[in-house]
N, C-alpha and C positions, 0 to 999 in steps of 0.2 A: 519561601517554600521551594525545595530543588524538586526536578521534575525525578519520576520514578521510569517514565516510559514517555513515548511520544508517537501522537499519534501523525497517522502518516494519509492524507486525503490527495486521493490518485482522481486528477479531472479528466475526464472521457471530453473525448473529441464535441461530444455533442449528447442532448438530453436520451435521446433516444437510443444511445448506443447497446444496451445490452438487448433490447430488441432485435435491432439491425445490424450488426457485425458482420461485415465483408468475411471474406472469405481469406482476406491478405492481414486483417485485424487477430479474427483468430486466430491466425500463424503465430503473431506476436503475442495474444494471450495467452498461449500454450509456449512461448518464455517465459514469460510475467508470472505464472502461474510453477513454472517449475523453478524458479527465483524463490517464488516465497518459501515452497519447501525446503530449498535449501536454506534458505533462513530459519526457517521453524526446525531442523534439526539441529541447527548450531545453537539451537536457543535464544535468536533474537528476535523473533516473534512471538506473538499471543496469541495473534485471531488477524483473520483475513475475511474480506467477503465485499460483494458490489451492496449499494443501498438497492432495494429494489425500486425506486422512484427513479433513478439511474444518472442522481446529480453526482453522486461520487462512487468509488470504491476507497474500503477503509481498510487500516491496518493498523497493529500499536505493537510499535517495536519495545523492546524489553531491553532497553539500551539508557542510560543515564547522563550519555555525552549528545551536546546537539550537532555537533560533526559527523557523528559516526550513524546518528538518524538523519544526515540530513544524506550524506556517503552512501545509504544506504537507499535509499528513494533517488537520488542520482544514478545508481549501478544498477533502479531495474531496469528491466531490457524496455518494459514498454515505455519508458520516459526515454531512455537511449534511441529509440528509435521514432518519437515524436508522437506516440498516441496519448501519452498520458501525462498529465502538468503535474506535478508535484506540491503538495504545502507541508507542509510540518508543524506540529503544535506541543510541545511541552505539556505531560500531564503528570499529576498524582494521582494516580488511583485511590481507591478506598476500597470496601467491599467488592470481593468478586466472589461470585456465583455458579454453578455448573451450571 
């Protein structure tokens, strides 16, 4: 089965992070965040957003190569600059829904 999309699980420094975000964190969220809009108008994004439990924040790239999802979670800035771990997961989707 070839993947359609991949998702993309961004690890926060710590469980508690969307609670507690320094003030030098959000600087870098406010890249990270103006990253994915630039992805989401090129069209390699879907959806973006933190889990509110705050073990991850999620993403699923619209991308069918695992290089260029993985290129892609490498180049954001909050993994370039060490808040955020990266995984990547090869999906199909099936039904989507508004």
């Amino acid at each position: 089965m070839e993947p359609t999309h991949y998702l993309y699980l961004a690890l926060p420094p710590r469980p508690s992070f969307v609670m507690d975000v320094s003030p030098a964190e959000y600087e870098t969220l406010g890249r990270h965040f103006a990253y994915m809009d630039k992805l989401q108008a090129e069209g390699k994004l879907m959806l973006t957003g933190p889990t509110l439990d705050g073990a991850y924040g999620i993403a699923i790239f619209k991308v069918t190569d695992a290089a260029e999802a993985q290129a892609l979670a490498q180049n954001d800035p909050a993994v370039i600059e060490g808040l955020f771990r990266p995984n990547i997961h090869p999906v199909k989707l099936g039904a989507i829904t508004p």
